[in-house]
N, C-alpha and C positions, 0 to 999 in steps of 0.2 A: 582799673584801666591799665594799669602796669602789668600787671602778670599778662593780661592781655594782648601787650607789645612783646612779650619776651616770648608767646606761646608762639603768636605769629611770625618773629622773626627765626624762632628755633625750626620753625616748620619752612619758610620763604628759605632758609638756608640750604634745603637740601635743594631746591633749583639750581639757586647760585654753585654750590657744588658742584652738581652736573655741566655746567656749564664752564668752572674753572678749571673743572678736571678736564674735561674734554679739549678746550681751545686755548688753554694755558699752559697746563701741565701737559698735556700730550703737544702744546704748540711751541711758543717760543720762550718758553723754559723748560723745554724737556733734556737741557743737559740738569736742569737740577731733580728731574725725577727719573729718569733713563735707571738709574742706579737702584732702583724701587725693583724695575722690573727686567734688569739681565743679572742683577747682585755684583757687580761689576767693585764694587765698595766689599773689603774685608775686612771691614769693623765694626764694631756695635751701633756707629750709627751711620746713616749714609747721607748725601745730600740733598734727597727727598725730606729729611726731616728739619732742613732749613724753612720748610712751609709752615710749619709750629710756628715760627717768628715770624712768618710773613703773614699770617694771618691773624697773630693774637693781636700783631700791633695797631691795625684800626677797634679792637675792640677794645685794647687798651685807653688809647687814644678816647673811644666814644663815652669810656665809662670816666674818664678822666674827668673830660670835659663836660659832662654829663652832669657830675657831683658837683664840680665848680657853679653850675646854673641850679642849684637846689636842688640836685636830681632829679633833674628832667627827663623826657624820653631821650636823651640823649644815652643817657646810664641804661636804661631799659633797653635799649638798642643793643648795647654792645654786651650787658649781661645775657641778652638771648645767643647771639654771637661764641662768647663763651661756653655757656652750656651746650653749644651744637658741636664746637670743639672737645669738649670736654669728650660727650657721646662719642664722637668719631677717635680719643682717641684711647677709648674703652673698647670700642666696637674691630675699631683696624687694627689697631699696632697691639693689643693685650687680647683679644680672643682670635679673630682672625687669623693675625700673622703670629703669635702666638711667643709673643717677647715677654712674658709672665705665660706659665704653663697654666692657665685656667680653663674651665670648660672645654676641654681637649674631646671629652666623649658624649661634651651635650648631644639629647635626641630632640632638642626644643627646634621645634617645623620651622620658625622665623629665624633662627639662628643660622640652622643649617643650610637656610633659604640664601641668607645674606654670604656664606662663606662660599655657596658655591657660585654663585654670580660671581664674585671674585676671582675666585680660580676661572672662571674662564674669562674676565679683565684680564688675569694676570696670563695667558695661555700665549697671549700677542708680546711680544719681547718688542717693538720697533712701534713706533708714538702711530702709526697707521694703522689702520683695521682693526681699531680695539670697538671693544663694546662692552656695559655695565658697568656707565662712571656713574650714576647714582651709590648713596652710603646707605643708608637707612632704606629704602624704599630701593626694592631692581624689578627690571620686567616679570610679569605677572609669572611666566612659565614656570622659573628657579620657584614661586613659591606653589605652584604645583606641584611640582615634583615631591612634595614633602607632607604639601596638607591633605592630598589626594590618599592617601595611604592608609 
């Protein structure tokens, strides 16, 4: 039943995702991701990357309190949480945006599916008219463009 909770929540995350990217992070805290997408920040990190802490900390928080109740689904919760994190920041910040030079000439279809939905996220510079706040999962087209081939 556990892995159960952690599959489900790893998976229910990429909505919630969609949804904080969109009405959060392009809303009313886009002075903390604004810097994501003009680069307006010339250092290593920018203030987009304050959402590492603003996210780990209910997961933190749930695994805490989680353990404290005999590891309840409370731990399971936020262990799923975690690993969605973890994924996203394998997927964005080390392959995508390419802050560890990894995978730089993958030809893998899903890869190349997810960086270019990105690049056209990232194409809109101003929190208006963006499109492809999904992480894991973007509209079906970008992965045409790749498996059709």
């Amino acid at each position: 039943m556990n892995v159960l909770i952690v599959i489900a929540v790893f998976l229910l995350m990429e909505g919630a995702t969609w949804v904080i990217h969109k009405y959060v992070m392009h809303g009313f805290l886009w002075i903390l991701h604004r810097d994501h997408h003009d680069h307006s920040n010339e250092g290593e990190l920018e203030r987009n990357d304050w959402f590492f802490v603003i996210f780990a900390t209910p997961a933190i928080a749930l695994m805490y309190f989680g353990a404290q109740a005999a590891f309840n689904y409370l731990f399971y919760i936020g262990i799923g949480i975690t690993l969605y994190g973890m994924a996203y920041f394998f997927v964005h910040d080390i392959f995508i945006h390419q802050r560890l030079k990894v995978l730089k000439n993958t030809q893998n279809p899903y890869l190349l599916s997810i960086r270019r939905a990105h690049k056209q996220h990232h194409k809109h510079l101003g929190k208006e008219h963006g499109e492809c706040f999904g992480f894991l999962w973007v509209p079906v087209k970008y992965f045409r463009m790749y498996f059709n081939k």
